[in-house]
C-alpha positions as CSV (number, residue, x, y, z in Angstrom):
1,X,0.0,0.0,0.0
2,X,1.1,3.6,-1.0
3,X,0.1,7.1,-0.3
4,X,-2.0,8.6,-2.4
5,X,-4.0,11.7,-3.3
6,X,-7.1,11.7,-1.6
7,X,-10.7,11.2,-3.7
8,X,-13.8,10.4,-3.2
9,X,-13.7,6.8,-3.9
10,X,-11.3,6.1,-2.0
11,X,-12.7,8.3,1.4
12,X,-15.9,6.2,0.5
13,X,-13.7,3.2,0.9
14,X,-12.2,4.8,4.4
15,X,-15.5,5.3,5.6
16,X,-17.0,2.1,5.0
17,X,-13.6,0.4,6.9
18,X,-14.0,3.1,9.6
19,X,-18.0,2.2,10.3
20,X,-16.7,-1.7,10.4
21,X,-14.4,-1.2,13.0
22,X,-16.5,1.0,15.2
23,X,-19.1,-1.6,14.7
24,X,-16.8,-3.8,16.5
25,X,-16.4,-2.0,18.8
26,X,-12.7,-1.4,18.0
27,X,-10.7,1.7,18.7
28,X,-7.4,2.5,16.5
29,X,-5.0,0.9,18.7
30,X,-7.0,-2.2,19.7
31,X,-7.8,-2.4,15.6
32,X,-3.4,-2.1,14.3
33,X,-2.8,-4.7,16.8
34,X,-5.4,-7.2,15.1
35,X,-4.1,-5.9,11.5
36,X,-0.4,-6.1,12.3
37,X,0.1,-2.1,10.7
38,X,2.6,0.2,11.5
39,X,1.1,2.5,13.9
40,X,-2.5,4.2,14.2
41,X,-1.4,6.8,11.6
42,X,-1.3,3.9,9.4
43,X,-4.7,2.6,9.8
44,X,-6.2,6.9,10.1
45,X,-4.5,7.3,6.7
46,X,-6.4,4.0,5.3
47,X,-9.9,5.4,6.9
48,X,-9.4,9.3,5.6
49,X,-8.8,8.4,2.0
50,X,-5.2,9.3,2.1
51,X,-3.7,5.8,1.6
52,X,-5.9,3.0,-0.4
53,X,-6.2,-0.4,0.0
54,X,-5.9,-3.1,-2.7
55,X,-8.7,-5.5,-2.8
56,X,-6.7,-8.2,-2.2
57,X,-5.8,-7.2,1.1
58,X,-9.2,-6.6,2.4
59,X,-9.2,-10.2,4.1
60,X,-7.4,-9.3,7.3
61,X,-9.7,-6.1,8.0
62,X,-12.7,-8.6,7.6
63,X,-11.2,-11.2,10.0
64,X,-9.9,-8.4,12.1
65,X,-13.4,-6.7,12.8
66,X,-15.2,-10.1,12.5
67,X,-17.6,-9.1,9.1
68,X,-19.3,-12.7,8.0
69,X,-22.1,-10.6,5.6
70,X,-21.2,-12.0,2.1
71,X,-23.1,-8.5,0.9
72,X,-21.0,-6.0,2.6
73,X,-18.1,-7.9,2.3
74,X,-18.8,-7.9,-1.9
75,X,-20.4,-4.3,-1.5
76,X,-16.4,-3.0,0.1
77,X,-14.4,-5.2,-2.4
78,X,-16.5,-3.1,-5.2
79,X,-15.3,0.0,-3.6
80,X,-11.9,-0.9,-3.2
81,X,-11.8,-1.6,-6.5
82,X,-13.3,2.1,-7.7
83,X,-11.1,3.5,-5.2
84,X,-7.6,1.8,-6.4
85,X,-8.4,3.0,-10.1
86,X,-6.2,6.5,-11.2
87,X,-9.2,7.4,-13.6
88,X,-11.0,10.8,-13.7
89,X,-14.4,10.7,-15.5
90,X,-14.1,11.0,-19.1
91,X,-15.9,14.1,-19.0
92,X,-13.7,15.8,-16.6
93,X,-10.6,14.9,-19.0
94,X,-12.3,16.1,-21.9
95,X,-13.5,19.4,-20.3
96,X,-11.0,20.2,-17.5
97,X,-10.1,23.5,-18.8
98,X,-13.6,25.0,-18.1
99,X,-14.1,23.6,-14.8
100,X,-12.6,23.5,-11.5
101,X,-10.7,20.4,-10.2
102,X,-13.4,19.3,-7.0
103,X,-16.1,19.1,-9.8
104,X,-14.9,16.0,-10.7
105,X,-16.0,14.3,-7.7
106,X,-19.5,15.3,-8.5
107,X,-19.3,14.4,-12.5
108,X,-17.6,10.8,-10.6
109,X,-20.6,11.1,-8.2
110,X,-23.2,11.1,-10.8
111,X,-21.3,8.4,-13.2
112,X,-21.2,6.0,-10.1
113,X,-24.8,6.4,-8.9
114,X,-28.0,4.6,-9.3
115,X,-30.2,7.0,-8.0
116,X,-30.1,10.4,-6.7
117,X,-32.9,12.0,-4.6
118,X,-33.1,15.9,-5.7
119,X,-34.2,18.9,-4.0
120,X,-33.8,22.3,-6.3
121,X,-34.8,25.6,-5.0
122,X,-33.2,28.5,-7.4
123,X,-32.8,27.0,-10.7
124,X,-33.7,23.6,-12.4
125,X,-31.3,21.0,-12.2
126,X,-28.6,20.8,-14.7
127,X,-29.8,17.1,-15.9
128,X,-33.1,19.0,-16.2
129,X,-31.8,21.9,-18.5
130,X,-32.3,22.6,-22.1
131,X,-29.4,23.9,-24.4
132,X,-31.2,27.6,-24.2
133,X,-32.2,27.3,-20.6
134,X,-28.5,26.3,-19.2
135,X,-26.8,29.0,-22.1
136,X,-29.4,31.6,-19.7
137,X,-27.8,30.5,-16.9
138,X,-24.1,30.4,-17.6
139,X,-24.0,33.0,-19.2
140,X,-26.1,34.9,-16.8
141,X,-23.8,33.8,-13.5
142,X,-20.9,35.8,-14.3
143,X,-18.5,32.9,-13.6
144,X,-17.0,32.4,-17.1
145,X,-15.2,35.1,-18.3
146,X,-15.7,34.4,-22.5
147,X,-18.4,33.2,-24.6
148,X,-16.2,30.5,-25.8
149,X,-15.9,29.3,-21.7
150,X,-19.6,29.7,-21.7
151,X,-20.5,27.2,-24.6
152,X,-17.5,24.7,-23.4
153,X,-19.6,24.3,-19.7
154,X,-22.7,24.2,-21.0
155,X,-21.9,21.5,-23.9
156,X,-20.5,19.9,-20.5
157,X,-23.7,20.2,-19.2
158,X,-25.5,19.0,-22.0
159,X,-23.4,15.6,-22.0
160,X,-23.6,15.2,-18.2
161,X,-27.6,14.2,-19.0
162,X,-26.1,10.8,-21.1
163,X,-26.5,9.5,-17.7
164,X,-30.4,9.5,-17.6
165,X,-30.3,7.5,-21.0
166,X,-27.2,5.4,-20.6
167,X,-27.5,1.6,-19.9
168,X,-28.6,1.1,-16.5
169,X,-29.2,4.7,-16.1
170,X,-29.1,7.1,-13.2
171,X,-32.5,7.0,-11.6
172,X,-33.7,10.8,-10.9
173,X,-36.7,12.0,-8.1
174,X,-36.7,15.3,-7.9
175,X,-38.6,17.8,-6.0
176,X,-39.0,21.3,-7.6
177,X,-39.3,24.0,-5.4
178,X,-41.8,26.8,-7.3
179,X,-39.0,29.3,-6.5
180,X,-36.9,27.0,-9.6
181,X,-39.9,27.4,-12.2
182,X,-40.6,30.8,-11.1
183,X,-37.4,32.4,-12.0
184,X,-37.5,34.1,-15.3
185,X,-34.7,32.7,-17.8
186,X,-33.5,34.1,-20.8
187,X,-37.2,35.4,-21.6
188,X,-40.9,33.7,-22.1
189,X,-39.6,31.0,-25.3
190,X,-36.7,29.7,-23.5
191,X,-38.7,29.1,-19.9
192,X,-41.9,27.7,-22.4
193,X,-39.3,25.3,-23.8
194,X,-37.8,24.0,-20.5
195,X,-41.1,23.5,-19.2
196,X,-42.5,21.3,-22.4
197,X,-38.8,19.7,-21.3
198,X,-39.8,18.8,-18.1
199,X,-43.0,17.2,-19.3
200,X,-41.6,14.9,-22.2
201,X,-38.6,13.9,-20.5
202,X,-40.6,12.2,-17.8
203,X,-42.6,10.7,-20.4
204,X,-39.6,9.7,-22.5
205,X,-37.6,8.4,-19.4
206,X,-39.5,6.1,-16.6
207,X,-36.6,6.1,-14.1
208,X,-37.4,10.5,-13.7
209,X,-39.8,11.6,-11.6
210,X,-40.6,15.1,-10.9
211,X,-43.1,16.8,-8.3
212,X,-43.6,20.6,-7.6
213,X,-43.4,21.7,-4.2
214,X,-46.0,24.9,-4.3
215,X,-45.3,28.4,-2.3
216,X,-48.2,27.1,-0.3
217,X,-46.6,24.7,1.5
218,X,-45.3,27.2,4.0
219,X,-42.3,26.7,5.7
220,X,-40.9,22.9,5.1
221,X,-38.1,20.1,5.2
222,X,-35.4,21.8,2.7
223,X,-36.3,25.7,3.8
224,X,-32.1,25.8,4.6
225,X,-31.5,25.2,0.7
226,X,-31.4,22.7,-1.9
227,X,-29.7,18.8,-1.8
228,X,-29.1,15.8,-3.5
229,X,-28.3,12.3,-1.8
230,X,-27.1,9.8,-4.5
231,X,-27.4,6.2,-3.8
232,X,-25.0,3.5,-5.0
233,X,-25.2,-0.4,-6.4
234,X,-22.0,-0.8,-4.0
235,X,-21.6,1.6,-0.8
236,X,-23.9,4.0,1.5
237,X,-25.7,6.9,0.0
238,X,-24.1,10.2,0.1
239,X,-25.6,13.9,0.7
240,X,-24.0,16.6,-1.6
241,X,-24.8,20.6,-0.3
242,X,-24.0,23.4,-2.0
243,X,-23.2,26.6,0.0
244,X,-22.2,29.6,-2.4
245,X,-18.6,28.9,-2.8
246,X,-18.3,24.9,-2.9
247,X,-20.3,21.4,-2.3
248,X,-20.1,19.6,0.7
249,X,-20.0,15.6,0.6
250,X,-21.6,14.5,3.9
251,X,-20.9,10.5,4.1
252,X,-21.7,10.2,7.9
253,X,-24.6,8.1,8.6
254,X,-26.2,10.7,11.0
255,X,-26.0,13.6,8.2
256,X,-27.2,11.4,5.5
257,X,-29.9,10.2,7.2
258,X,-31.2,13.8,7.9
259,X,-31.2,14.4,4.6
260,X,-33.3,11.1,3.6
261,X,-35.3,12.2,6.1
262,X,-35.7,15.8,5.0
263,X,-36.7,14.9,1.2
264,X,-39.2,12.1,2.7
265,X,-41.1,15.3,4.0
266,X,-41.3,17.2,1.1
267,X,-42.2,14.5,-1.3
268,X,-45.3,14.2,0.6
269,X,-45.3,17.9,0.9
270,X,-45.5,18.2,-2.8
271,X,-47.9,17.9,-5.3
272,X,-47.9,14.5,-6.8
273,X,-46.8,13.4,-10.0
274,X,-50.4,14.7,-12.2
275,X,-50.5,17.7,-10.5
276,X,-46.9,18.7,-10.5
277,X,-47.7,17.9,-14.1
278,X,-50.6,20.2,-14.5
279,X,-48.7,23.1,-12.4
280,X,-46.2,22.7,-15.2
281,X,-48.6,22.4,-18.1
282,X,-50.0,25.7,-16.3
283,X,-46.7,27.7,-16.3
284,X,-46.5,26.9,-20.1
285,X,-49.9,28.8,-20.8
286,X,-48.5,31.8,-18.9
287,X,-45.3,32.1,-20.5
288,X,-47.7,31.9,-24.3
């Protein structure tokens, strides 16, 4: 085992060893002695992401914390094998001039996923975005200083949504705050368009699924701001926030499960899936 560059795969790994050696019951001393490491740095390095572990080698920390599940035992050999590979997502090597290096833990993140659980206040999610509708809101964010940077992400953008139409596709619920469809962009065609988007891509594609949460459900489960939790074939779920100047990847059981907890509540806060429909089909008449 080497050092390595920390990523996400590979602190998903370090988490998943971490929970089985608090599960039993094991603190980082007691746990090197049973592994026959170095020292506890060793071992913290292994659980933080900073050092990975071949799959081959996974045996001993099985034995050591006494793990007899055949499913998590295949479920951490998966992740130890995502976690050893050097690869960055073919998107991110093809567009890594326009965007900044942590994205590619969320283009990974959605590559990797089977499902992701969605909560959008401001805009409509990217997956979600038309060619006019994401040019509005590039261009319109000020972060891209020339119109050549400006197509580049959203052509990104536009190729990030293979994963809703790829085999074994990503699996999308999400839960539109009105706030998103409210917000005027680029002018009535361009928000007429995105709205006829929303209606035929849940039509064309089974595994999306979109409600509207009205203004008049008050105050409610995601009034802090918008989320995603993505959920995995192999490994927990994971919570991504986005605060104004980065996203946050919670992996912690306790913060993941607040957020499961939190979208719960406003999918039955929401309309359901006809009536989000006709509050969409609705929106489309007032933009005419």
């Amino acid at each position: 085992m080497s050092d390595a560059r920390p990523n996400l795969m590979r602190r998903r790994l370090g988490l998943a060893l971490r929970t089985l050696r608090q599960r039993a019951g094991l603190n980082l001393p007691d746990a090197v002695r049973r592994l026959g490491l170095s020292g506890p740095s060793a071992l913290s390095k292994i659980e933080n992401g900073k050092q990975w572990v071949p799959s081959a080698a996974l045996d001993k920390y099985f034995d050591a914390y006494g793990v007899e599940d055949a499913q998590r035992i295949a479920e951490i050999r998966k992740l130890a094998s995502l976690a050893s590979s050097p690869r960055r997502t073919n998107l991110f090597n093809q567009y890594r001039d326009a965007v900044r290096d942590p994205f590619a833990d969320y283009l990974e993140l959605e590559e990797l996923a089977a499902h992701a659980d969605w909560y959008a206040v401001q805009l409509i999610p990217g997956l979600l975005q038309t060619p006019e509708y994401a040019h509005a809101v590039v261009d319109g964010s000020g972060k891209w200083r020339t119109a050549r940077e400006v197509r580049t992400f959203v052509e990104l953008r536009m190729k990030r949504q293979q994963v809703l139409r790829r085999e074994n596709s990503l699996s999308l619920w999400c839960v539109l705050d009105e706030a998103a469809l409210r917000r005027k962009i680029g002018g009535p065609q361009i928000m007429a368009g995105q709205f006829h988007h929303l209606l035929s891509i849940t039509e064309e594609l089974p595994g999306v699924e979109i409600q509207v949460l009205p203004f008049s459900a008050g105050v409610h489960a995601g009034i802090d701001g918008a989320f995603t939790v993505f959920r995995f074939d192999a490994g927990d779920p994971l919570a991504v926030v986005e605060p104004l100047t980065t996203a946050l990847y919670l992996e912690e059981d306790v913060h993941v499960g607040r957020y499961d907890v939190a979208f719960n509540h406003l999918r039955a806060r929401a309309l359901d899936i006809p009536a989000s429909r006709d509050f969409i089909s609705e929106l489309i008449k007032e933009e005419a």
